[in-house]
MOPAC internal coordinates of N, CA, C and O (Angstrom, degrees):
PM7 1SCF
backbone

  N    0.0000 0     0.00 0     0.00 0    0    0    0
  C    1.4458 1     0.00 0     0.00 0    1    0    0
  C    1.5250 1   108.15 1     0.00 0    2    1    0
  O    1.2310 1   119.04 1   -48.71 1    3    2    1
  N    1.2707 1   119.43 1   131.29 1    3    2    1
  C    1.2447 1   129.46 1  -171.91 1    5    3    2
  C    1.7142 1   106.21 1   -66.62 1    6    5    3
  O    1.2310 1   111.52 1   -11.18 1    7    6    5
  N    1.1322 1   133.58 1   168.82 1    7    6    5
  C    1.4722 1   151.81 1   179.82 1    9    7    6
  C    1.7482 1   114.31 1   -68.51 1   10    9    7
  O    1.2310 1   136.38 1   137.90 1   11   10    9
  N    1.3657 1    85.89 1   -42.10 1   11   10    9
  C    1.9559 1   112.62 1   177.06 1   13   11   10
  C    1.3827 1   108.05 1   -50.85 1   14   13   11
  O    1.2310 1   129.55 1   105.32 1   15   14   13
  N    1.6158 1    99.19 1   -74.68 1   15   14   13
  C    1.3767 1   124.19 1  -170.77 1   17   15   14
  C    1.8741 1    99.80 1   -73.99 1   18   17   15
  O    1.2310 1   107.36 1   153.94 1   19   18   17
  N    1.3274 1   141.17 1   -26.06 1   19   18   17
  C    1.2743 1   126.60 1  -177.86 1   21   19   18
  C    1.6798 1   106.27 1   -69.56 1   22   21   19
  O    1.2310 1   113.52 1   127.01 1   23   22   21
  N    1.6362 1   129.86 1   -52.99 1   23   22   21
  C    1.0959 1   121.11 1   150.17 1   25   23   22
  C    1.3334 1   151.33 1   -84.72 1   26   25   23
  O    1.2310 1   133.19 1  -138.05 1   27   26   25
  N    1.3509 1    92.12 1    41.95 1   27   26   25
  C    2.0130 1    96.28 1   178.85 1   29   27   26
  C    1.3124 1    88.67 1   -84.62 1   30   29   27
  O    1.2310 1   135.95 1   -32.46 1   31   30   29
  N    1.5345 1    86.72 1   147.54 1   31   30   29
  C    1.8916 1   110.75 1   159.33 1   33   31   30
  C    1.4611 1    92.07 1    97.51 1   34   33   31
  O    1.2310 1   119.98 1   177.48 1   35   34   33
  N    1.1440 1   117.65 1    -2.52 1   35   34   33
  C    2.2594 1   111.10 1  -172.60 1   37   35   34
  C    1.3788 1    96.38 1   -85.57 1   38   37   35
  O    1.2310 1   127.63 1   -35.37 1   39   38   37
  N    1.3227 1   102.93 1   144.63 1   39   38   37
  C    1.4711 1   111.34 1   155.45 1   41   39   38
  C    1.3459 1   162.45 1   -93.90 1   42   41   39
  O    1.2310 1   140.52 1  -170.46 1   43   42   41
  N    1.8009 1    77.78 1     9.54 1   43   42   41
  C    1.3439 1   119.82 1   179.49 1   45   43   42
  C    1.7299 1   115.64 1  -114.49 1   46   45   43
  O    1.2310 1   122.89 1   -19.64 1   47   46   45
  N    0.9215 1   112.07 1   160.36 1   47   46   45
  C    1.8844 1   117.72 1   157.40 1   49   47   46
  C    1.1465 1   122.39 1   -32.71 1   50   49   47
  O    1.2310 1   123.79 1   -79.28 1   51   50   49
  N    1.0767 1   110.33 1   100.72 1   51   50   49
  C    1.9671 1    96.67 1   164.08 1   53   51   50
  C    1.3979 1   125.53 1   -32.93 1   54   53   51
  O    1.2310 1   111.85 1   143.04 1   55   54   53
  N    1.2761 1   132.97 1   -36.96 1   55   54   53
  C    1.7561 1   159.82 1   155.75 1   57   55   54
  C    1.5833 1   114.71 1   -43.14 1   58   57   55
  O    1.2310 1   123.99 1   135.57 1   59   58   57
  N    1.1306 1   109.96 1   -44.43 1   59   58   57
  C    1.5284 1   134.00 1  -163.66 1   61   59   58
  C    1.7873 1    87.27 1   -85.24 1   62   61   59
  O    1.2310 1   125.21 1   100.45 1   63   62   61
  N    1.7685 1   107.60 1   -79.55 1   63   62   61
  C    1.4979 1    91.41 1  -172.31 1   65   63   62
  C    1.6543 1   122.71 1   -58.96 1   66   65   63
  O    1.2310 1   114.53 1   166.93 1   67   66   65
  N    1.5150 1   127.97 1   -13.07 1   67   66   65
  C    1.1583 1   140.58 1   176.38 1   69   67   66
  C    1.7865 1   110.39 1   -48.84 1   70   69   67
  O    1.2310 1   134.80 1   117.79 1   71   70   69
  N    1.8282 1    88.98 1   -62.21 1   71   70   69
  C    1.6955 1   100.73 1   170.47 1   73   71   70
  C    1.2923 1   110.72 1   -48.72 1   74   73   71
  O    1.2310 1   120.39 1    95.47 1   75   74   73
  N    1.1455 1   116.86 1   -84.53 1   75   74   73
  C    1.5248 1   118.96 1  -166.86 1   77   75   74
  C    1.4947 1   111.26 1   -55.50 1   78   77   75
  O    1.2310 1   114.62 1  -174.88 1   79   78   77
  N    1.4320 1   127.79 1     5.12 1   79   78   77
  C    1.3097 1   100.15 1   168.78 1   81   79   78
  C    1.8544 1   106.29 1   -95.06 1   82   81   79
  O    1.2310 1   136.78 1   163.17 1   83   82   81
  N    1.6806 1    85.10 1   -16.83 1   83   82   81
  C    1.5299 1    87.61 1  -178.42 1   85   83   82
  C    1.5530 1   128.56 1   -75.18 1   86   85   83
  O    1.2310 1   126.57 1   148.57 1   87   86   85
  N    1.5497 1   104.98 1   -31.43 1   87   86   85
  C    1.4938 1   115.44 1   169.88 1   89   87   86
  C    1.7748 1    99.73 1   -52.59 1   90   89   87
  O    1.2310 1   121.73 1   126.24 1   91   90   89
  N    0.9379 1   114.29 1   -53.76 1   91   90   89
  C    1.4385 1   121.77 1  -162.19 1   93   91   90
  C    1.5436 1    93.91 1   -61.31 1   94   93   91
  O    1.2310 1   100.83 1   167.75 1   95   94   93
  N    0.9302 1   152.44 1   -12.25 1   95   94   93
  C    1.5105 1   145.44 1  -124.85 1   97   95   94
  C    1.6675 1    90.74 1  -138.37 1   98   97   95
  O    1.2310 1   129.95 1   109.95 1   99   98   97
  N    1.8946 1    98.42 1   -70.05 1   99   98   97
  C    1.2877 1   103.40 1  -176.27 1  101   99   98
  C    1.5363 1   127.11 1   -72.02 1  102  101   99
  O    1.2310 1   120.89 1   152.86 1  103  102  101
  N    1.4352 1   115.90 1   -27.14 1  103  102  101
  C    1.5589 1   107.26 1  -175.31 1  105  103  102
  C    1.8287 1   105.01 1  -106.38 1  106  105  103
  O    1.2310 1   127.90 1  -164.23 1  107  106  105
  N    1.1687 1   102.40 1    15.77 1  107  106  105
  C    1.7315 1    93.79 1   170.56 1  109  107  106
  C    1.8511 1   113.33 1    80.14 1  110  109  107
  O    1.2310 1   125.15 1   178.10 1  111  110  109
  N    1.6871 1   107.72 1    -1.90 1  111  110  109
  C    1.5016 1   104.01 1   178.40 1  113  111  110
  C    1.4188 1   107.16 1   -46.97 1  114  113  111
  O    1.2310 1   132.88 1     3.70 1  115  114  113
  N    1.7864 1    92.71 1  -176.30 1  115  114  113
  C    1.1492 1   129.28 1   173.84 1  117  115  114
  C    1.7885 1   104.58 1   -99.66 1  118  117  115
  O    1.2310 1   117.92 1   -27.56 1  119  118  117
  N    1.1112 1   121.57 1   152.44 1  119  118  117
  C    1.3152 1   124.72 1   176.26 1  121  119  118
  C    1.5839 1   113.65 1   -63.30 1  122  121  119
  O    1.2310 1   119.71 1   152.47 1  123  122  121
  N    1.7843 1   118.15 1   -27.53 1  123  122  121
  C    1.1789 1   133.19 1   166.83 1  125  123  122
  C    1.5209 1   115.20 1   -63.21 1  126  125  123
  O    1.2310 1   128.88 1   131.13 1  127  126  125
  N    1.5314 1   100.50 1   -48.87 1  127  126  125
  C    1.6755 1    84.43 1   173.66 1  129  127  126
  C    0.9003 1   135.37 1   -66.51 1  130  129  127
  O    1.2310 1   114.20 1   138.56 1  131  130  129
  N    1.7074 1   128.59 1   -41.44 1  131  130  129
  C    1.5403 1   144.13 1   144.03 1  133  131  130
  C    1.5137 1   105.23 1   -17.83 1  134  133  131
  O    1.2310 1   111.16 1   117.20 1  135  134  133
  N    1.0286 1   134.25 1   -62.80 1  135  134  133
  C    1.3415 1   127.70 1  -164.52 1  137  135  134
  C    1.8549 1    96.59 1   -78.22 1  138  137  135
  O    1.2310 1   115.10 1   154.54 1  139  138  137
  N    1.3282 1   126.90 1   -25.46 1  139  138  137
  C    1.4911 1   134.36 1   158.70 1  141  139  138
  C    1.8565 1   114.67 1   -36.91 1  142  141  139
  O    1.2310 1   122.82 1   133.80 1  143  142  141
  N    1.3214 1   112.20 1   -46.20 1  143  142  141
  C    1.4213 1   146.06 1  -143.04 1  145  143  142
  C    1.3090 1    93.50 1  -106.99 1  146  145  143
  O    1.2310 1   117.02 1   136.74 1  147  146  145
  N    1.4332 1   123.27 1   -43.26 1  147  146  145
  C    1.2851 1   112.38 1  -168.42 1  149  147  146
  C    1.8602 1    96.51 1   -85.06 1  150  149  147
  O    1.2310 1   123.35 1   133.51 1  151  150  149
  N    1.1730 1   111.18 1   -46.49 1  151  150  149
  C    1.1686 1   121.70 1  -172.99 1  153  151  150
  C    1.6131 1   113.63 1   -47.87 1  154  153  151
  O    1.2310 1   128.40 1   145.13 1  155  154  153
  N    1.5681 1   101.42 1   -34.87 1  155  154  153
  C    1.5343 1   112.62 1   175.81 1  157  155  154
  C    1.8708 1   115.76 1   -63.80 1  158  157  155
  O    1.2310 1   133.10 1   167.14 1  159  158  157
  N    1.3096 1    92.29 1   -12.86 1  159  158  157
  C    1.5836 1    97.09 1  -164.69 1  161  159  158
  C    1.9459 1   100.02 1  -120.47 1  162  161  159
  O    1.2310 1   124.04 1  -150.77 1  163  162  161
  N    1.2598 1   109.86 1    29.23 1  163  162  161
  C    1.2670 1   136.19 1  -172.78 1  165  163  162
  C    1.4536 1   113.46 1    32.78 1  166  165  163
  O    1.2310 1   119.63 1  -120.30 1  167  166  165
  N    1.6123 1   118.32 1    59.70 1  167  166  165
  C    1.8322 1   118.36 1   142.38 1  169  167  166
  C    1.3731 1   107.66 1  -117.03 1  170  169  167
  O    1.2310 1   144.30 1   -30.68 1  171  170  169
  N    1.1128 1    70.37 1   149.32 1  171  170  169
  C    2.0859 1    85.45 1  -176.02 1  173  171  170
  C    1.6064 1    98.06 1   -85.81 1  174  173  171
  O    1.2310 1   113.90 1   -75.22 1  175  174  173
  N    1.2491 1   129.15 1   104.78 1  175  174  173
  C    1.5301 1   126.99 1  -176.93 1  177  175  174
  C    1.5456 1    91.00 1  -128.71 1  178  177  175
  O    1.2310 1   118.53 1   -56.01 1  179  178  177
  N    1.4734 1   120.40 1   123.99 1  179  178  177
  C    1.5297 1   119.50 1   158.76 1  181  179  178
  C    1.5080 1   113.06 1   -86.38 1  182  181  179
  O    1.2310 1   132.39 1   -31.06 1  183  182  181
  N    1.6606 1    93.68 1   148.94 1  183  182  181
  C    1.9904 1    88.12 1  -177.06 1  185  183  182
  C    1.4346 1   112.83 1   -61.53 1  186  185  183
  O    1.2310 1   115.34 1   143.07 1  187  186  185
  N    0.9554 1   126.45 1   -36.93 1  187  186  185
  C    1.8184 1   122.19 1   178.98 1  189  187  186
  C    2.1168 1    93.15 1   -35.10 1  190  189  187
  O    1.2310 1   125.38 1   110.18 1  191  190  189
  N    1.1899 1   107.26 1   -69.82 1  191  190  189
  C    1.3438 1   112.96 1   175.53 1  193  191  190
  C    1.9032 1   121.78 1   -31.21 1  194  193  191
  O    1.2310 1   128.53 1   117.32 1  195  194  193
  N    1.6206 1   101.17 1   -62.68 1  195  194  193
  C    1.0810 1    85.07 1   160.06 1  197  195  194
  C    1.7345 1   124.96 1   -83.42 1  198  197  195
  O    1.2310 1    99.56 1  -102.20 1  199  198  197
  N    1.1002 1   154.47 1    77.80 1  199  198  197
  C    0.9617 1   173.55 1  -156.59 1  201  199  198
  C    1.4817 1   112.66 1   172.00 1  202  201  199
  O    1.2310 1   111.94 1   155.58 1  203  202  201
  N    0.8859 1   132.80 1   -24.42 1  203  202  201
  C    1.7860 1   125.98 1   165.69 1  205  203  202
  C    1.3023 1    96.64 1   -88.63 1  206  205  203
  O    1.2310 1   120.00 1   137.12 1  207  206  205
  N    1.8543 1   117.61 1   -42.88 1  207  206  205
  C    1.6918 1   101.35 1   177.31 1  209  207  206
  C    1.3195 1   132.61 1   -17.05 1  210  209  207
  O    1.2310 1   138.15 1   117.00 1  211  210  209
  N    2.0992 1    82.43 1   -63.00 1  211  210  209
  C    1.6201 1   114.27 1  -169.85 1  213  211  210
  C    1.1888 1   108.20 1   -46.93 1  214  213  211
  O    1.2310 1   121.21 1   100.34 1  215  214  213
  N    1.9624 1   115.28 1   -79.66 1  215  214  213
  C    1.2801 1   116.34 1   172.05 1  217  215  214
  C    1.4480 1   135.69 1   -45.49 1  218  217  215
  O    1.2310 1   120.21 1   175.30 1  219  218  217
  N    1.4787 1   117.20 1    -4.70 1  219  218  217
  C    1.4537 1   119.93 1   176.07 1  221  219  218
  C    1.7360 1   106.34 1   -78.81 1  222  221  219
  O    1.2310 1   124.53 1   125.66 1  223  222  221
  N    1.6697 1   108.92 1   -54.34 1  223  222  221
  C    1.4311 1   107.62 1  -120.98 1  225  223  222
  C    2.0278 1    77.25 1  -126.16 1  226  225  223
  O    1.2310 1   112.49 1   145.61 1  227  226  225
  N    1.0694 1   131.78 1   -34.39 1  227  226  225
  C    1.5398 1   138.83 1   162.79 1  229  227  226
  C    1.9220 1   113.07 1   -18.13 1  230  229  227
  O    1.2310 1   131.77 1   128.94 1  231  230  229
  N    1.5869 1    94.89 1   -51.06 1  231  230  229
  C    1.3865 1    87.23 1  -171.70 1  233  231  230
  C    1.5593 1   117.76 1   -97.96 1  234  233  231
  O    1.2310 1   127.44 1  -174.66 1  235  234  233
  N    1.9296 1   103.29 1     5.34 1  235  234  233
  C    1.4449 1   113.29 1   172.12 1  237  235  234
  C    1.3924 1   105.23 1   -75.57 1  238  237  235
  O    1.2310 1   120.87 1   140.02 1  239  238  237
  N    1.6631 1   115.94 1   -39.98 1  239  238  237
  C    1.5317 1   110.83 1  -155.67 1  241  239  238
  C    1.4989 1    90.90 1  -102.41 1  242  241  239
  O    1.2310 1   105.98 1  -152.36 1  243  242  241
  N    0.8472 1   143.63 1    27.64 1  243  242  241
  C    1.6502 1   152.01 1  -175.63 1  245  243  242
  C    1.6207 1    82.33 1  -111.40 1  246  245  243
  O    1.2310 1   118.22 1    80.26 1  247  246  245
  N    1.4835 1   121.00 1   -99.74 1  247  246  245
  C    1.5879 1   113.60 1  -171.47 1  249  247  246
  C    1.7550 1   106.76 1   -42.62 1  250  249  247
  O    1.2310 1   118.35 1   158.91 1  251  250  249
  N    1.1211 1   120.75 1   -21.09 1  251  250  249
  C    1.7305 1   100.18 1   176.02 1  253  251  250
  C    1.3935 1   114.50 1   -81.81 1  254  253  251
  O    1.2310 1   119.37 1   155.69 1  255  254  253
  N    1.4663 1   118.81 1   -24.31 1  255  254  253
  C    1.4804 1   117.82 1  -178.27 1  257  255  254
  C    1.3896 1   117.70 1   -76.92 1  258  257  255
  O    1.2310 1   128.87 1   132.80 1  259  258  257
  N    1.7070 1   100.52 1   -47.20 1  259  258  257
  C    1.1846 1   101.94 1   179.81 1  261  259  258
  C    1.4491 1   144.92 1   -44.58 1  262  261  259
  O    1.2310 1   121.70 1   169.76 1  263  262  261
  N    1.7105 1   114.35 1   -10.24 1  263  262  261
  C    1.5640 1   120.81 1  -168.32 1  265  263  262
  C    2.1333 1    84.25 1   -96.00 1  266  265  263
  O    1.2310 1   124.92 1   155.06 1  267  266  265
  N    1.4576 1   108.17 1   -24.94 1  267  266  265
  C    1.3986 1    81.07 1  -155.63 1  269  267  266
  C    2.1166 1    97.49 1   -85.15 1  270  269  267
  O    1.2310 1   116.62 1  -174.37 1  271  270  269
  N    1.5540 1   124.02 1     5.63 1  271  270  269
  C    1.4328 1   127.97 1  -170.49 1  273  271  270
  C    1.8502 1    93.53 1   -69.45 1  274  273  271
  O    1.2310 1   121.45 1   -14.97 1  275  274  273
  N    1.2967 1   114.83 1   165.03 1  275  274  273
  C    1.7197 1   121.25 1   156.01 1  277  275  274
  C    1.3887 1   100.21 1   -86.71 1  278  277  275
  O    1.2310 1   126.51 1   -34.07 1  279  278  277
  N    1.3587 1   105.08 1   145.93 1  279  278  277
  C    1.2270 1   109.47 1   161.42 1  281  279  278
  C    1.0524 1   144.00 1   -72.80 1  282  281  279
  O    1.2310 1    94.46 1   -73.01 1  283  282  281
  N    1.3196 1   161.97 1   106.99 1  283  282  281
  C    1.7862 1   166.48 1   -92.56 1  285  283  282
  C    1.8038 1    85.96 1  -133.39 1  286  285  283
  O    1.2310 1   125.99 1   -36.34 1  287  286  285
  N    1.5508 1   106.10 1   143.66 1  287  286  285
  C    1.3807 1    97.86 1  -179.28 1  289  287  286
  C    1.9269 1    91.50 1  -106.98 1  290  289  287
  O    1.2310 1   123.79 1   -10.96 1  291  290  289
  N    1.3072 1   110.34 1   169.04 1  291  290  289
  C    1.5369 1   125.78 1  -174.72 1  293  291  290
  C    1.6074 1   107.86 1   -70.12 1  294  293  291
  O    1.2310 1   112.86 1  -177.79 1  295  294  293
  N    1.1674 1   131.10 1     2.21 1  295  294  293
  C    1.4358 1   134.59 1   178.04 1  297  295  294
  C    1.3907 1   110.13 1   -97.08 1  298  297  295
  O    1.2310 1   129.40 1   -61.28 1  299  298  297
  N    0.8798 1    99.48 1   118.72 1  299  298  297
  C    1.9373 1   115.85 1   157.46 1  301  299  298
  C    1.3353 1   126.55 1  -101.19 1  302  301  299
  O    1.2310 1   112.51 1   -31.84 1  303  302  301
  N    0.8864 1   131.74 1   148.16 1  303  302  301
  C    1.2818 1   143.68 1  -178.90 1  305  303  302
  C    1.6782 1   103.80 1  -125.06 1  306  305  303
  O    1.2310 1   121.08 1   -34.87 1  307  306  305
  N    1.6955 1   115.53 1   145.13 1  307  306  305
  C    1.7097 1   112.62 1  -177.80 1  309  307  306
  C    1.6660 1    77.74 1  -143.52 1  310  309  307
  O    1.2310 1   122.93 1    -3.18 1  311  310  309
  N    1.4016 1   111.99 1   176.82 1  311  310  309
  C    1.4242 1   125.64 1  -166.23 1  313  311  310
  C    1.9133 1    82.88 1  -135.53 1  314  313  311
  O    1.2310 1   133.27 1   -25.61 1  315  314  313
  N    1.0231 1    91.96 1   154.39 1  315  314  313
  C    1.7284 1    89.99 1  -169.75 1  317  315  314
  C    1.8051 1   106.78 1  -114.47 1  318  317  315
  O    1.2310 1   124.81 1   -87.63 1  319  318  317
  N    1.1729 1   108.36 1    92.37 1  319  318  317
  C    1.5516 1   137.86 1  -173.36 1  321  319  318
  C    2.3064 1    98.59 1   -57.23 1  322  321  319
  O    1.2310 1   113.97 1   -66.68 1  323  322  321
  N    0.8647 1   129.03 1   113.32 1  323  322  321
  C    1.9615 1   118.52 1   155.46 1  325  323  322
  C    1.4535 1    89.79 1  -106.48 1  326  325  323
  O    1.2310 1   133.77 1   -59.52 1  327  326  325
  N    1.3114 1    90.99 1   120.48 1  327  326  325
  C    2.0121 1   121.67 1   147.78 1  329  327  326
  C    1.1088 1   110.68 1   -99.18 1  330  329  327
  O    1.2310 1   118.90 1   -55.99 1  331  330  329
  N    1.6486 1   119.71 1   124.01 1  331  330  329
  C    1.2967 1   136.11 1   169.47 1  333  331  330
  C    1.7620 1    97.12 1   -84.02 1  334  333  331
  O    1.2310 1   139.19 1   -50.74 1  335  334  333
  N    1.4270 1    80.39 1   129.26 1  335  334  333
  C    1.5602 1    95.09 1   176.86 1  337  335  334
  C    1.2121 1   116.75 1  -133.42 1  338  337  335
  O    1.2310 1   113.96 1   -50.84 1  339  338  337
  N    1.6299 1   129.05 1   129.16 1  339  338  337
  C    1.6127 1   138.48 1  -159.26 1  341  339  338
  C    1.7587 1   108.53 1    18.98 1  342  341  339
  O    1.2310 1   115.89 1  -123.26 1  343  342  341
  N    1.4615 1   125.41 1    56.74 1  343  342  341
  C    1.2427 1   121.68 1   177.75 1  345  343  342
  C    1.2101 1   125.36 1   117.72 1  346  345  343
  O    1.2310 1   120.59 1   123.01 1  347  346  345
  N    1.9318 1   116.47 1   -56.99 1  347  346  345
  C    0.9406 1   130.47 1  -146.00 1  349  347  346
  C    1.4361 1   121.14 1   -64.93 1  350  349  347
  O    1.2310 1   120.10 1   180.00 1  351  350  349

């Protein structure tokens, strides 16, 4: 889906909803604070708003990011920690 056609009909910035879907994404907010954040940076965005963002536009920029990440291989490695606990 083209860029054009992903935000027609918004009433906002393409840039603007980009951020706020990303704050929301990257620092673990609440949809309330985002709209806190935006408000701090003077747009009036209610969280209902950002929350259709999310669910609109999340799983567009998810398949667009995803080709450019490295890929993680299936092996883990853990280091093996003993906690003494009451004695034992």
């Amino acid at each position: 889906m083209s860029k054009s056609r992903l935000f027609k009909w918004r009433h906002f910035l393409p840039a603007i909803i980009i951020r706020c879907v990303r704050w929301y994404c990257r620092y673990s907010l609440r949809y309330r604070d985002v709209e806190e954040l935006a408000h701090e940076r003077g747009l009036r965005v209610d969280h209902s708003t950002v929350y259709r963002w999310f669910q609109a536009y999340c799983p567009q920029l998810d398949k667009r990011c995803r080709r450019h990440l490295r890929p993680s291989s299936d092996s883990w490695r853990v280091d093996e920690v003993y906690v003494k606990v009451k004695g034992y």
